[in-house]
N, CA, C and O atoms as a DFTB+ gen file, in Angstrom:
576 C
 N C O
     1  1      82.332     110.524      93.168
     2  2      83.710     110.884      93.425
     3  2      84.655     110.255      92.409
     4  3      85.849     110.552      92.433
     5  1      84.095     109.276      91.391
     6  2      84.884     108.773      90.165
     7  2      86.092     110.096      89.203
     8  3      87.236     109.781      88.876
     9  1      85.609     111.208      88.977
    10  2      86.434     111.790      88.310
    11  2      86.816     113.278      89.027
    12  3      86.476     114.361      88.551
    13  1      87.668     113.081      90.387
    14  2      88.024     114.347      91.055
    15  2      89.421     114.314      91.106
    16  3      90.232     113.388      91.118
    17  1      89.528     115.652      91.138
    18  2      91.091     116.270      91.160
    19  2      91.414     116.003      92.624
    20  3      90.666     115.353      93.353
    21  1      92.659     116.580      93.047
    22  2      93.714     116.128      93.926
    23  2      92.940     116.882      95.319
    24  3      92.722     116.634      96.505
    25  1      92.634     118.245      94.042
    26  2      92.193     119.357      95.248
    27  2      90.912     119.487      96.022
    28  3      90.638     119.997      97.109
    29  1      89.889     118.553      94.662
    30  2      88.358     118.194      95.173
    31  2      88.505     117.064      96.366
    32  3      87.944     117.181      97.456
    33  1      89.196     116.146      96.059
    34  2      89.680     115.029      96.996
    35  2      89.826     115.100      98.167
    36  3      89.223     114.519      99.069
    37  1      90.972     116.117      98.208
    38  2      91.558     117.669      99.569
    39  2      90.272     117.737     100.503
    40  3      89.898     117.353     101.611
    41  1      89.856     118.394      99.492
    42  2      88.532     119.353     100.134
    43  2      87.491     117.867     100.950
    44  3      87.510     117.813     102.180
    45  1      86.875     117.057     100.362
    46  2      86.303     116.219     100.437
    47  2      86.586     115.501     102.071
    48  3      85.780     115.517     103.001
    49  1      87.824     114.957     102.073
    50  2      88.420     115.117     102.997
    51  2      88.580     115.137     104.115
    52  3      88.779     114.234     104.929
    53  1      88.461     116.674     104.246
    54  2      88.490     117.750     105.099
    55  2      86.778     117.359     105.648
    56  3      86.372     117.080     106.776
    57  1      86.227     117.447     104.670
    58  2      84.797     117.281     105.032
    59  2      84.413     116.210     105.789
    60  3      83.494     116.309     106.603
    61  1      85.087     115.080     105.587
    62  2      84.777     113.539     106.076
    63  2      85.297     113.798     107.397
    64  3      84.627     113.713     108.426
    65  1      86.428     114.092     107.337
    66  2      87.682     114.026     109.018
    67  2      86.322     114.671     109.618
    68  3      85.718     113.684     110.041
    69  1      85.515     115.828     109.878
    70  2      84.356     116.570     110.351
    71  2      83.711     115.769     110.670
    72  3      83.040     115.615     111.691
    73  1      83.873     115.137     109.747
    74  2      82.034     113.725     109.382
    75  2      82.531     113.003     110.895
    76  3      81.882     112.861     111.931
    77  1      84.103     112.573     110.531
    78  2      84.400     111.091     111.464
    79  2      84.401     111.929     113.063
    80  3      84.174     111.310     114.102
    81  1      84.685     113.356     113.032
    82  2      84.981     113.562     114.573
    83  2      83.467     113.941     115.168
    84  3      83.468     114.223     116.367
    85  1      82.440     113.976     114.626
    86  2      81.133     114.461     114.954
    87  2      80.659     112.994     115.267
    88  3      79.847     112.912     116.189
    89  1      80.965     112.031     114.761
    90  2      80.827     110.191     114.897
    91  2      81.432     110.361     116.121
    92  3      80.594     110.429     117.020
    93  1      82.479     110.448     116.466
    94  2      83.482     109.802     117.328
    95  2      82.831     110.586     118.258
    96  3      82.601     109.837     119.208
    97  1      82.222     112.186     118.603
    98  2      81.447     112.288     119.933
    99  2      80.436     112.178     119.682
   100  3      79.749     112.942     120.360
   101  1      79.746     111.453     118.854
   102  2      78.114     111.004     119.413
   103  2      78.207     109.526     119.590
   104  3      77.245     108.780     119.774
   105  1      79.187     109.255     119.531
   106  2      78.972     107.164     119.188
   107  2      78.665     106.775     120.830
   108  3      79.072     107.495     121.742
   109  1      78.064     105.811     121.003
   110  2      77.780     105.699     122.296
   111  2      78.905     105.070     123.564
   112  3      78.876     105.220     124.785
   113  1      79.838     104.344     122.698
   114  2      80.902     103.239     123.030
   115  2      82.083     103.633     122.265
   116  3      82.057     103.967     121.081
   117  1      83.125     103.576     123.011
   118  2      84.398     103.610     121.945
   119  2      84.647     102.843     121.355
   120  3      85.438     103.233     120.496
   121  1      84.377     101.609     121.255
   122  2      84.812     100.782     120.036
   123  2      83.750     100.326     119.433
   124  3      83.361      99.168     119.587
   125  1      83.250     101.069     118.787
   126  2      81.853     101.338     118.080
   127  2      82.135     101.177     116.458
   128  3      82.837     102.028     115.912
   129  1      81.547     100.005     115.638
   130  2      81.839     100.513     114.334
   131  2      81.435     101.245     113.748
   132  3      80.261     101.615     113.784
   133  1      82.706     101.855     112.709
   134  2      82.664     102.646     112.132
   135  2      81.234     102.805     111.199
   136  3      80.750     101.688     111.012
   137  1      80.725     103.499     110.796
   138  2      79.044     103.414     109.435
   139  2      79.787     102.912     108.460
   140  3      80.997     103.062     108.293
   141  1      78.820     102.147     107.643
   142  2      79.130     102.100     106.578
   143  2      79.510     102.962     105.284
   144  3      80.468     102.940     104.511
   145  1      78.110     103.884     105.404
   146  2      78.565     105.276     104.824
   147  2      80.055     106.075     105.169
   148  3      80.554     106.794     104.303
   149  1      80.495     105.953     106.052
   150  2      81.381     106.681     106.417
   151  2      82.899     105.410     105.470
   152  3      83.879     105.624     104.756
   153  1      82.493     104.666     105.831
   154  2      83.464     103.587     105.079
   155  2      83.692     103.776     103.634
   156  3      84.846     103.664     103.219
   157  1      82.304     104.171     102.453
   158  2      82.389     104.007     101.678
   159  2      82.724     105.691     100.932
   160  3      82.787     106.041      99.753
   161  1      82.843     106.242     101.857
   162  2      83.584     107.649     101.231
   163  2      84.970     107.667     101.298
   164  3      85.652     107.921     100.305
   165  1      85.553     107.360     102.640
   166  2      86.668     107.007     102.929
   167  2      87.577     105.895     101.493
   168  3      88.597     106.191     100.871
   169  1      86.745     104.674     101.375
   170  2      87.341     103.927     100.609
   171  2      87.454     104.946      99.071
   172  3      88.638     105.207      98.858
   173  1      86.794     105.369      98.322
   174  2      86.165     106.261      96.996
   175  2      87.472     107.323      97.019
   176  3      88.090     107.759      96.048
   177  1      87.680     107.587      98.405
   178  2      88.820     108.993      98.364
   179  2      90.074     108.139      98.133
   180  3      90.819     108.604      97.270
   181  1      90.515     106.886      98.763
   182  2      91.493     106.514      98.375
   183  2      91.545     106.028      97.108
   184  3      92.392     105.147      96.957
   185  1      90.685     106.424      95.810
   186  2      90.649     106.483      94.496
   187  2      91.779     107.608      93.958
   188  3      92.456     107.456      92.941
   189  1      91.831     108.584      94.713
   190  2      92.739     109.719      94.504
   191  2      93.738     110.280      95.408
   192  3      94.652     111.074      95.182
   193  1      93.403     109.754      96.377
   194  2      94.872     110.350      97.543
   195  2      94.892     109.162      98.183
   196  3      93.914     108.452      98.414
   197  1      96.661     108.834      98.629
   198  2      97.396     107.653      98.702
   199  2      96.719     107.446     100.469
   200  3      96.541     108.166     101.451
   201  1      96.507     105.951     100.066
   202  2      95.749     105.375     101.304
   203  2      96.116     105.702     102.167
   204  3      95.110     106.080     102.767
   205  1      97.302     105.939     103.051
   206  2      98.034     106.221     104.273
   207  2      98.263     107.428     104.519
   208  3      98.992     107.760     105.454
   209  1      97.769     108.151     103.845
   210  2      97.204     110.039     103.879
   211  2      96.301     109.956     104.663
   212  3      96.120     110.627     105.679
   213  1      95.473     108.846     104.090
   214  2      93.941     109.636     104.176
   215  2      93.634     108.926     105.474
   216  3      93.100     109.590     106.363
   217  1      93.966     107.392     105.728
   218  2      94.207     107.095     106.688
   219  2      94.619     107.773     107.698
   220  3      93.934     107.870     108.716
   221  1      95.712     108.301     107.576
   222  2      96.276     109.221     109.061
   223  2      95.195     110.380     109.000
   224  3      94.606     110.425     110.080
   225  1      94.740     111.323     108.112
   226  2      94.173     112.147     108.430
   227  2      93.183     112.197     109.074
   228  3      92.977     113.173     109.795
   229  1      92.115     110.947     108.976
   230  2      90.781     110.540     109.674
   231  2      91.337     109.442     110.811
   232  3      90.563     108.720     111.440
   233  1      92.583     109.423     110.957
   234  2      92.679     108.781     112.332
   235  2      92.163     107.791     112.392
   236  3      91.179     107.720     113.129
   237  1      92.628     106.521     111.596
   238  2      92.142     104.550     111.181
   239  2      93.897     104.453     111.249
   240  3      94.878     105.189     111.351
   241  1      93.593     103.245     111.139
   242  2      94.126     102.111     110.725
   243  2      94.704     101.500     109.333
   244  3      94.137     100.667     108.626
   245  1      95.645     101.955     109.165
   246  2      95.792     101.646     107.904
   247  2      95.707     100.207     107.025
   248  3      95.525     100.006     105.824
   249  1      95.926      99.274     108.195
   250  2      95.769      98.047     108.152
   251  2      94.505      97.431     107.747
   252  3      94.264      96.480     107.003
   253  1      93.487      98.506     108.677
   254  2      91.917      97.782     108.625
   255  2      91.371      98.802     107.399
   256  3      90.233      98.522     107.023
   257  1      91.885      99.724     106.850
   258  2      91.388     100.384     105.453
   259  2      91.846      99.478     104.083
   260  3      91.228      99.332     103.028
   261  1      93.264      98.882     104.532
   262  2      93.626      98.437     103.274
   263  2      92.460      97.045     103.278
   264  3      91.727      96.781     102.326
   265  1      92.516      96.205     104.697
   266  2      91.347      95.267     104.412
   267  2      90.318      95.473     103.407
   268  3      89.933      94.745     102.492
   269  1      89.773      97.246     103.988
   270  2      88.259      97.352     103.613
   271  2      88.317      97.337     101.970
   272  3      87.495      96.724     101.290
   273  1      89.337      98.052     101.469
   274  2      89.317      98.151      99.909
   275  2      89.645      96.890      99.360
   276  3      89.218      96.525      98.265
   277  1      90.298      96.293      99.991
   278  2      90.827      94.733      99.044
   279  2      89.689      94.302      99.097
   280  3      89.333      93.946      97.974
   281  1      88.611      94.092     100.165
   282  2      87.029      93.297     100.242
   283  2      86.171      93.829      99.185
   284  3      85.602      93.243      98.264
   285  1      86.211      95.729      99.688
   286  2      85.729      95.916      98.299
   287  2      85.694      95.376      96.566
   288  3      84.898      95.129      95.661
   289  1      86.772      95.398      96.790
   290  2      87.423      95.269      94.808
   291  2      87.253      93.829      94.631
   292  3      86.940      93.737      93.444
   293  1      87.283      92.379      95.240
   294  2      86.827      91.543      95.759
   295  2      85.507      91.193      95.235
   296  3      85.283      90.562      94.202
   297  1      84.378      91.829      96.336
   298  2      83.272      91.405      96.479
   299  2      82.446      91.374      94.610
   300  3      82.775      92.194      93.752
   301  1      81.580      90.453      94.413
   302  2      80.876      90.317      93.164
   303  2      79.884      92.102      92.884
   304  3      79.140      92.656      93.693
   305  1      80.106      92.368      92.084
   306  2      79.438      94.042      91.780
   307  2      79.911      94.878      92.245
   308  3      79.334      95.961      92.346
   309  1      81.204      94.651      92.716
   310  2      81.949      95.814      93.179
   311  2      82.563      96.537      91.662
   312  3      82.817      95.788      90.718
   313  1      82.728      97.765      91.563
   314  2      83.792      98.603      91.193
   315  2      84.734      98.568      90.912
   316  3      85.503      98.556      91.874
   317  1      85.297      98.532      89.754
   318  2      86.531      98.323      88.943
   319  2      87.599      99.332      89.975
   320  3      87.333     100.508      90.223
   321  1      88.619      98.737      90.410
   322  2      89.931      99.152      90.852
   323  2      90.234     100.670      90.708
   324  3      90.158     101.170      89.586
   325  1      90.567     101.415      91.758
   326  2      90.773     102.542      91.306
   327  2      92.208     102.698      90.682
   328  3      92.998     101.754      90.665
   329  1      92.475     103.818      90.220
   330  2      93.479     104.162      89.475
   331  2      94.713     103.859      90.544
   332  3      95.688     103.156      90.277
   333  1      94.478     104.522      91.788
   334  2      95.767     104.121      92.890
   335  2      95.166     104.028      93.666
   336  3      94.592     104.855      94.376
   337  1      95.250     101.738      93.642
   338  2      94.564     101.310      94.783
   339  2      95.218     101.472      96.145
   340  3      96.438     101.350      96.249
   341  1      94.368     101.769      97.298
   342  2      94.887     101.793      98.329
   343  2      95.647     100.019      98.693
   344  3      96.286      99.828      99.728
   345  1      95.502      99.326      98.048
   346  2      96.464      98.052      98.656
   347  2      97.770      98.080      98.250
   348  3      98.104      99.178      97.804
   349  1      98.746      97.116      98.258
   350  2     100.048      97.698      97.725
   351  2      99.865      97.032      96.104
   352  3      99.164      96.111      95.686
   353  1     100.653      97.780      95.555
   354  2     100.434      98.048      94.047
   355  2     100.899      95.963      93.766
   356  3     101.338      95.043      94.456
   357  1     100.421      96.185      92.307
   358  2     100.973      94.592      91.986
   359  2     102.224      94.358      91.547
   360  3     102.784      95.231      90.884
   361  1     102.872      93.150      91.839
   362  2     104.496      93.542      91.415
   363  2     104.592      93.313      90.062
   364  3     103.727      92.796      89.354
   365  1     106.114      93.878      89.593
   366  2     105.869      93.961      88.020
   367  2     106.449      92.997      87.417
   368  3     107.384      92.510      88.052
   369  1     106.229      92.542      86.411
   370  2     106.585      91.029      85.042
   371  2     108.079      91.907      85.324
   372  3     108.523      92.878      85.938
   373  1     108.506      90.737      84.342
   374  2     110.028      90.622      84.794
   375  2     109.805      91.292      82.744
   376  3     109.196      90.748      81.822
   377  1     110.715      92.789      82.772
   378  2     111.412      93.350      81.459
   379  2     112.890      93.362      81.739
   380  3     113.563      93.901      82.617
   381  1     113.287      92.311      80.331
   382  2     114.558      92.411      80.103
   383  2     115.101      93.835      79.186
   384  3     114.916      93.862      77.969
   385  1     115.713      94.878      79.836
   386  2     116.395      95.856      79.037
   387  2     117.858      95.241      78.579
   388  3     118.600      94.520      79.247
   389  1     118.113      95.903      76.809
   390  2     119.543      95.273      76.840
   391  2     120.500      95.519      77.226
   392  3     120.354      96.724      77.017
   393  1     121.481      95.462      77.659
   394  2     122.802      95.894      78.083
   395  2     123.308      96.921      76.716
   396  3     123.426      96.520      75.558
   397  1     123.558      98.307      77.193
   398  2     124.464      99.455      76.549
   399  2     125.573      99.041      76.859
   400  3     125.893      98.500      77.917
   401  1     126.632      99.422      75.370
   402  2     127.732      99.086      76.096
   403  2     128.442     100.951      76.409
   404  3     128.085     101.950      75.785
   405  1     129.018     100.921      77.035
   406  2     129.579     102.078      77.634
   407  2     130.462     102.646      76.979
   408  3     130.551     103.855      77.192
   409  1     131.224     102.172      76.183
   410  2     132.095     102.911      75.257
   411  2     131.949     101.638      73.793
   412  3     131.394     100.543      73.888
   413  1     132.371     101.992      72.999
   414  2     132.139     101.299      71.724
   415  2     133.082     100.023      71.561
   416  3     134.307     100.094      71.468
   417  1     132.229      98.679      71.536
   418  2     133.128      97.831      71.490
   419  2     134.192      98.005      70.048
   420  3     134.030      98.545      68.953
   421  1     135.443      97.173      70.753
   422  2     136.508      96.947      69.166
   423  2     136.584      95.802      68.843
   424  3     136.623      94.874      69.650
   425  1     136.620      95.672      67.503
   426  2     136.456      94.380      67.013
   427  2     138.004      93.684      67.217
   428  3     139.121      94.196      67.296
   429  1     137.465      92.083      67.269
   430  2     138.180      91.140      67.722
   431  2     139.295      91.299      66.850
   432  3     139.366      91.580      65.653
   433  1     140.462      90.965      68.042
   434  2     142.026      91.271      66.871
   435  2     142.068      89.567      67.016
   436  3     141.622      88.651      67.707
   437  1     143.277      89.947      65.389
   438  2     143.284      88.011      65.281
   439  2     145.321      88.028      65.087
   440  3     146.049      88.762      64.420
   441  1     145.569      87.094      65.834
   442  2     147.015      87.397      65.883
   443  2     147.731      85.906      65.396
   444  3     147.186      84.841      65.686
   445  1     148.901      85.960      64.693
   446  2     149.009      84.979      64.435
   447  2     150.918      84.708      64.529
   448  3     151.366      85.808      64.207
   449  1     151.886      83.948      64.762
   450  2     152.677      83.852      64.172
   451  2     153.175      82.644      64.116
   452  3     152.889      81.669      64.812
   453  1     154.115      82.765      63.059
   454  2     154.287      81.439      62.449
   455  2     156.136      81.504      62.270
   456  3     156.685      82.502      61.804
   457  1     156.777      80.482      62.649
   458  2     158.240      80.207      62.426
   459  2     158.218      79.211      61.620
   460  3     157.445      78.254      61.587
   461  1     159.550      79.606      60.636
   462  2     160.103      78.861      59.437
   463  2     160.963      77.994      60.421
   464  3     161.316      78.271      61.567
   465  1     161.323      76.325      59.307
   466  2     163.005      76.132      59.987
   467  2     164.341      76.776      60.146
   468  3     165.240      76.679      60.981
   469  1     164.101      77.695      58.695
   470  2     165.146      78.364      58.539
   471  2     165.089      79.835      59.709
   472  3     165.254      80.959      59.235
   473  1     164.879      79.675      60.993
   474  2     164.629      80.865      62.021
   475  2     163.974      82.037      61.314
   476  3     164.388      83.133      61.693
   477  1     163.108      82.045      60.437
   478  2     162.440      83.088      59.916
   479  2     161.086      83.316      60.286
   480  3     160.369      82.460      59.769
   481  1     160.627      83.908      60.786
   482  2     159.560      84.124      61.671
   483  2     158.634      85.388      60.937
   484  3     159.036      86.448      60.456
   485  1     157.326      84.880      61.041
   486  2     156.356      85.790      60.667
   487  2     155.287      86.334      61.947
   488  3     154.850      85.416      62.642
   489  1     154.913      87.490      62.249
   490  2     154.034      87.672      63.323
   491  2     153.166      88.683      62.790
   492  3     153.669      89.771      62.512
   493  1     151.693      88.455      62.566
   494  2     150.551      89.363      62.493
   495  2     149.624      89.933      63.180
   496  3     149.366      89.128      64.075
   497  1     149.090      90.673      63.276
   498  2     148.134      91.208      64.316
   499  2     147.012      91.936      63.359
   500  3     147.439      92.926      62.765
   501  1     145.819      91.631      63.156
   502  2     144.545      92.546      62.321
   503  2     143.625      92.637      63.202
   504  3     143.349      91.953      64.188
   505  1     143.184      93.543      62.751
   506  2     141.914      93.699      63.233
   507  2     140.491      93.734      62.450
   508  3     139.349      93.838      62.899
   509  1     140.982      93.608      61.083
   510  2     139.709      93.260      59.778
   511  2     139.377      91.705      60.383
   512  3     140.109      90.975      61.051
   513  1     137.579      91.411      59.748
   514  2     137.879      90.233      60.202
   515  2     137.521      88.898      59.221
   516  3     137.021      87.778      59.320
   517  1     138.019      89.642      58.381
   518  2     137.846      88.765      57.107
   519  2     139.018      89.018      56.041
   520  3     138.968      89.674      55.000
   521  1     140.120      88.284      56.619
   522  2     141.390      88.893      55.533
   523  2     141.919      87.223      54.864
   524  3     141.617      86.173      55.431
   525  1     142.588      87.279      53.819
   526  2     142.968      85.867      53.662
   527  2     144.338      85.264      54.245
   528  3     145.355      85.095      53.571
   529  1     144.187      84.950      55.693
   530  2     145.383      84.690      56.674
   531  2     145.982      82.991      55.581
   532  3     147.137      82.937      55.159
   533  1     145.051      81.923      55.339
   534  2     145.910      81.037      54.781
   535  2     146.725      81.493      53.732
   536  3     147.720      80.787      53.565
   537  1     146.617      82.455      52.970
   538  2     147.107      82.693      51.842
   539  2     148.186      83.438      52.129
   540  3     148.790      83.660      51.079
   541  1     148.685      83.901      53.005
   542  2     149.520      84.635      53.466
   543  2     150.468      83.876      54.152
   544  3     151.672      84.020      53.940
   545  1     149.861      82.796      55.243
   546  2     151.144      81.609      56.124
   547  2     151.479      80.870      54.883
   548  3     152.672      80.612      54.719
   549  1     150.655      80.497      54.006
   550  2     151.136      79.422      52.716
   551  2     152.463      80.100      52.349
   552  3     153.584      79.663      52.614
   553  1     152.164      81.232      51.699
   554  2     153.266      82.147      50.850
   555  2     154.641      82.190      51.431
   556  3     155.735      81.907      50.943
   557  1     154.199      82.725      52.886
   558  2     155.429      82.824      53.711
   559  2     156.121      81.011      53.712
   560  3     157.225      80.821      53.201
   561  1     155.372      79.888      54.296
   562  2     156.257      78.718      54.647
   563  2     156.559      78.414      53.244
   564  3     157.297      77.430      53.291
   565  1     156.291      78.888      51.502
   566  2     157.224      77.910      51.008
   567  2     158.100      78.674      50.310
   568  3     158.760      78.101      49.443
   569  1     158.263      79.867      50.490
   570  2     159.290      80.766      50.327
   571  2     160.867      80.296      51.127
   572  3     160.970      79.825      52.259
   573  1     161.672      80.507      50.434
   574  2     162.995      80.505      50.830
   575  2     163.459      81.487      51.276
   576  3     164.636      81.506      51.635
């Protein structure tokens, strides 16, 4: 059952739920365990359809299936993990995405002003950010 589609899975299934209700009226006792065989098809299907499907469909426990597969994957010579293990998935490493900015930042304005004694006042505002501001307050304070 390693490489089946959704629909072989389906089908499969269908076949087992048969399997488990032909068990359930010959078993001698109701709380009779389940076969092993019957365990290890059950576990193989939740290789391809999500554990709590297949669970409800054959009428378990979802609790005591997820046991059975975690023991499985577990035990020494067991079977590499299926693609979607029936236990809950592993949580994920921490990815830092960077922050987009939402509209386009504007570059930093640089503002400046400067008063003479003589009440003469200079006030700038740029937004380049590489202009020659000393050369400009110099000029202005020794001007008359």
């Amino acid at each position: 059952m390693h490489s089946m589609t959704a629909a072989q899975a389906e089908h499969q299934l269908t076949d087992l739920a048969d399997q488990f209700a032909q068990w359930r009226q010959a078993r001698t006792y109701r709380f009779a365990p389940i076969p092993l065989p019957l365990w290890e098809q059950v576990i193989a299907l939740t290789a391809v359809l999500p554990c709590t499907y297949v669970a409800k469909r054959l009428r378990l426990r979802g609790s005591d299936l997820k046991k059975r597969c975690a023991a499985r994957h577990e035990a020494p010579g067991a079977e590499p993990a299926p693609a979607i293990p029936c236990s809950t998935p592993p949580a994920l490493g921490f990815v830092e995405v960077p922050a987009a900015a939402a509209w386009p930042l504007s570059v930093p304005t640089t503002e400046i002003e400067v008063h003479r004694a003589d009440g003469a006042r200079l006030w700038m505002r740029s937004h380049a950010s590489q202009l020659p501001l000393a050369a400009v307050v110099q000029t202005f304070l020794e001007r008359p």
